[in-house]
C-alpha positions in Angstrom: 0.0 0.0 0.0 1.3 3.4 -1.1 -0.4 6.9 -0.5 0.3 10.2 -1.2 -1.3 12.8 1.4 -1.2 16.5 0.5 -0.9 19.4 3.1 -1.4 22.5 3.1 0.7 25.4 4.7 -0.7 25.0 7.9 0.1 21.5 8.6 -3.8 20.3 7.9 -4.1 17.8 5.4 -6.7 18.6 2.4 -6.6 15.2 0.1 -5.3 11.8 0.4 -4.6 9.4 -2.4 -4.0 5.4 -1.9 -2.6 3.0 -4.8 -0.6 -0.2 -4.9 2.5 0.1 -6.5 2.3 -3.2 -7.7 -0.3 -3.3 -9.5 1.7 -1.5 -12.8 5.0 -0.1 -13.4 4.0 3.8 -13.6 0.7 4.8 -12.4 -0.4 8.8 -12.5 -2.2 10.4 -9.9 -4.4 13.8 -10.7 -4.7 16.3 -7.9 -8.0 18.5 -9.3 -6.9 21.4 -6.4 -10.1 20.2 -4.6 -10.3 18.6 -0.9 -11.4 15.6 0.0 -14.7 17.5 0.6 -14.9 18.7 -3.2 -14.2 22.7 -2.1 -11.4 24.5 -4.2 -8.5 25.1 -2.3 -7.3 28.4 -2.3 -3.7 29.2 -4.7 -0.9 28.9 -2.7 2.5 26.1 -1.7 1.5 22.7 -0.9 3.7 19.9 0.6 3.0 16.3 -1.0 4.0 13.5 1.3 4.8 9.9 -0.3 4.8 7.2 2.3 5.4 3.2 0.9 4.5 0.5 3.6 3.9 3.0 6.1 7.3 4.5 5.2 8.3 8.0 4.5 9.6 8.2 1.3 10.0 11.8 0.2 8.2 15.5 0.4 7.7 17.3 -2.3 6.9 21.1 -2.3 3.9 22.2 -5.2 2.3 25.1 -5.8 -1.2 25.6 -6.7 -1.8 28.6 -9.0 -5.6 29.5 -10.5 
């Protein structure tokens, strides 16, 4: 199990994303700037957190522009 958890600048998380990465070599995830309540988030930087197995894996900094 794999998931990718996006946070905003605050520390709260807004959207959460699980996949197996074994089920295909390259999968792509699409992150529609909504929550996981279907609201826009507002523009701004956003930290995306990869964990694999319940590992952290890496952090990546994104920013959302409208």
């Amino acid at each position: 199990e794999a998931s990718i958890d996006i946070y905003n600048i605050k520390g709260q998380k807004v959207k959460a994303f699980s996949f197996d990465p074994r089920s295909s070599l390259e999968q792509v995830i699409v992150w529609d700037g909504k929550d996981q309540n279907g609201n826009n988030c507002t523009s701004g930087l956003y930290i995306l957190n990869l964990r694999i197995a319940g590992k952290h894996v890496a952090n990546r900094k994104v920013t959302l522009v409208k």
